[in-house]
C-alpha positions, 0 to 999 in steps of 0.5 A, spaced: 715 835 593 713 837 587 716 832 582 715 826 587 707 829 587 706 829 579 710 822 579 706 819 584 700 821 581 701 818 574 703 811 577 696 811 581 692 811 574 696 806 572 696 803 579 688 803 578 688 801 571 691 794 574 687 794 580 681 794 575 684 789 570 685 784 575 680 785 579 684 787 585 679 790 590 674 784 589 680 780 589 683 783 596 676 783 600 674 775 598 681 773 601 679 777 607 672 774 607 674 767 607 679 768 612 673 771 616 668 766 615 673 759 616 673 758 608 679 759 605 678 754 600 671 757 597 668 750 599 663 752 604 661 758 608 664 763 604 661 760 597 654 761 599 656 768 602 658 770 595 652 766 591 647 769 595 642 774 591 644 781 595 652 779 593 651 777 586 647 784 586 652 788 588 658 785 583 655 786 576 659 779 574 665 782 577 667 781 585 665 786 589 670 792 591 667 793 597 661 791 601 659 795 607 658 791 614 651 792 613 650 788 608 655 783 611 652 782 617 644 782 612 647 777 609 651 772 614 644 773 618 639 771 612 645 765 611 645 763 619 636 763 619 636 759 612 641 755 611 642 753 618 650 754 618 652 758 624 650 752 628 657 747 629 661 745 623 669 747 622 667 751 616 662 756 621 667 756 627 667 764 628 660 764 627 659 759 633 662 765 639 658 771 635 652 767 636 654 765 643 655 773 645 649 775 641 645 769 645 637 768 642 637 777 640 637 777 632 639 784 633 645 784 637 647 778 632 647 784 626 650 788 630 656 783 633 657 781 625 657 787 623 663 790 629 666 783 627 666 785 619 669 792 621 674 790 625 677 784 620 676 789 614 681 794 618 686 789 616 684 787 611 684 794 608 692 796 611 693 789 607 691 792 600 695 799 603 702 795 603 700 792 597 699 798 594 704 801 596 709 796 592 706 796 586 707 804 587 714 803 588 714 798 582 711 803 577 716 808 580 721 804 578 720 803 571 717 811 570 724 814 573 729 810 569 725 810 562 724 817 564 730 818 567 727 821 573 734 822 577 731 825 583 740 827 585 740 830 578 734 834 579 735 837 586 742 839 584 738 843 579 733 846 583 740 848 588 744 851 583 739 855 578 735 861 582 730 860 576 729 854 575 728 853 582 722 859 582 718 857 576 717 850 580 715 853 585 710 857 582 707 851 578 707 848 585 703 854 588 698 854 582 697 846 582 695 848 590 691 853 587 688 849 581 686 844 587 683 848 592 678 851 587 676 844 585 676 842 592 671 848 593 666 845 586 667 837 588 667 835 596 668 828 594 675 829 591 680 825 594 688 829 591 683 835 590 688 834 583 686 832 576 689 825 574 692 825 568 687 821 562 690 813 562 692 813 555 696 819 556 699 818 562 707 817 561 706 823 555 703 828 561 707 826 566 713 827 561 711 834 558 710 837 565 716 835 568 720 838 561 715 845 562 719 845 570 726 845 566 728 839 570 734 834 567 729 828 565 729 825 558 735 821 555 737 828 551 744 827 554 745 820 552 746 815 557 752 816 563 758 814 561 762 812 567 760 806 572 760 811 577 754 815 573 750 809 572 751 808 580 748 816 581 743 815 576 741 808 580 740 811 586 736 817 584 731 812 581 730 809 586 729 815 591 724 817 585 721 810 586 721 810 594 717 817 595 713 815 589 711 809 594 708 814 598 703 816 594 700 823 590 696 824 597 701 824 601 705 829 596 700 833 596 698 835 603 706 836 604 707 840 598 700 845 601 704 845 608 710 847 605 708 853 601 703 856 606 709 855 612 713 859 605 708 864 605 707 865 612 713 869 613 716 870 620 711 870 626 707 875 628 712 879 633 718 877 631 724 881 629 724 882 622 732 882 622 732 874 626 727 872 620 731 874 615 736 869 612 744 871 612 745 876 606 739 880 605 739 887 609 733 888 613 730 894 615 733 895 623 739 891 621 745 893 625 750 896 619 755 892 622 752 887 623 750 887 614 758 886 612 759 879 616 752 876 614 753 878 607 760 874 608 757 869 610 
């Protein structure tokens, strides 16, 4: 979990670097604005949508990223009163049956434009959430084989070496710690971590995965067997699945996963049931230590 969260968490800055490129947001939500309003094309309803003054306010010369259904339900009303669109026409379809339930309230107009917009942008929202979460596999991807993040070869690291094993664990707990101490100073974080500087991405992700002592990095050289390459591929790709899932999901679970950790066993429940095999426990039978050991 610990390696899928650092990874997730540079592939989402440069997630962002293209997002903001390219414009995707803005991108995104004309495309459902168009789709909204009947104007796929940009020739009618929807142009004079994104000429309007409130519109070309909110861009600073770039598309807007998001507009609340306030502003959306301002600006069709001011369009509808103005420009008299809304009034029959292909392009102003929609607008038609919104009109038609609000009747001649112009209130109720806002507010029906407005739960219109919401519920459309639900959509268009779980649209750019699926995109997302490609381009993150993607990334995944490409950072995973460079990097030779072998998610096979990690776990059987984790599984056969104690040590390594217990100095993740524990930079996992001080990244959990980190977060929560930022938390508390920054209500409005989303991961509660820190994403690493753009032009440094890669380099950080790099060296703290180095610092956990895990096999990355083509130290070793590259496999030397069809099967080896055919192992590295699929730890790759698992790397790059659970890095689709995104740093926010990894880091929820990894906070759950270690507050069950440090729970231990339930309140009123026998130490010696709570124990894992092999290890003694005050009240263990004594016959009971030598079978459990050699198990």
């Amino acid at each position: 979990m610990l390696v899928f969260l650092l990874t997730s968490l540079a592939c989402s800055v440069l997630q962002e670097i293209l997002a903001n490129v390219t414009s995707w947001r803005g991108r995104n939500l004309r495309a459902g604005i168009q789709g909204l309003l009947n104007d796929p094309h940009m020739t009618g309803l929807a142009r004079m949508f994104y000429q309007h003054p409130l519109i070309v306010g909110l861009s600073g010369g770039r598309l807007p990223s998001y507009l609340s259904g306030s502003t959306f339900a301002k600006v069709v009303a001011d369009l509808a009163a103005q420009q008299g669109v809304g009034r029959g026409g292909a392009s102003a379809g929609p607008l038609d049956v919104v009109m038609r339930i609000a009747g001649n309230d112009p209130d109720k107009f806002r507010a029906e434009l407005e739960a219109w917009y919401n519920e459309a942008m639900d959509r268009v929202g779980g649209w750019y959430k699926r995109n997302v979460q490609l381009v993150l596999f993607m990334f995944g991807f490409v950072l995973a084989a460079g990097l030779n993040i072998n998610t096979l070869a990690i776990a059987h690291t984790f599984w056969t070496q104690p040590l390594v094993r217990e100095l993740a664990v524990t930079r996992a707990e001080e990244i959990i710690a980190e977060a929560k101490k930022a938390q508390a100073g920054d209500a409005g974080s989303n991961t509660g971590m820190a994403n690493p500087e753009p032009p440094g991405v890669i380099p950080s992700l790099q060296k703290q995965l180095n610092d956990l002592q895990v096999p990355v990095g083509w130290g070793s050289g590259l496999p030397q067997s069809t099967m080896k390459w055919l192992e590295a591929l699929a730890g790759w790709l698992i790397t790059a699945c659970a890095t689709a899932l995104g740093s926010q999901f990894w880091f929820n679970l990894l906070g759950r996963a270690l507050q069950l950790r440090a729970a231990g066993p339930k309140p009123g429940e026998p130490a010696s049931e709570a124990a894992p095999d092999g290890v003694a426990t005050p009240g263990a039978e004594p016959a009971m230590q030598p079978a459990r050991a050699q198990a």
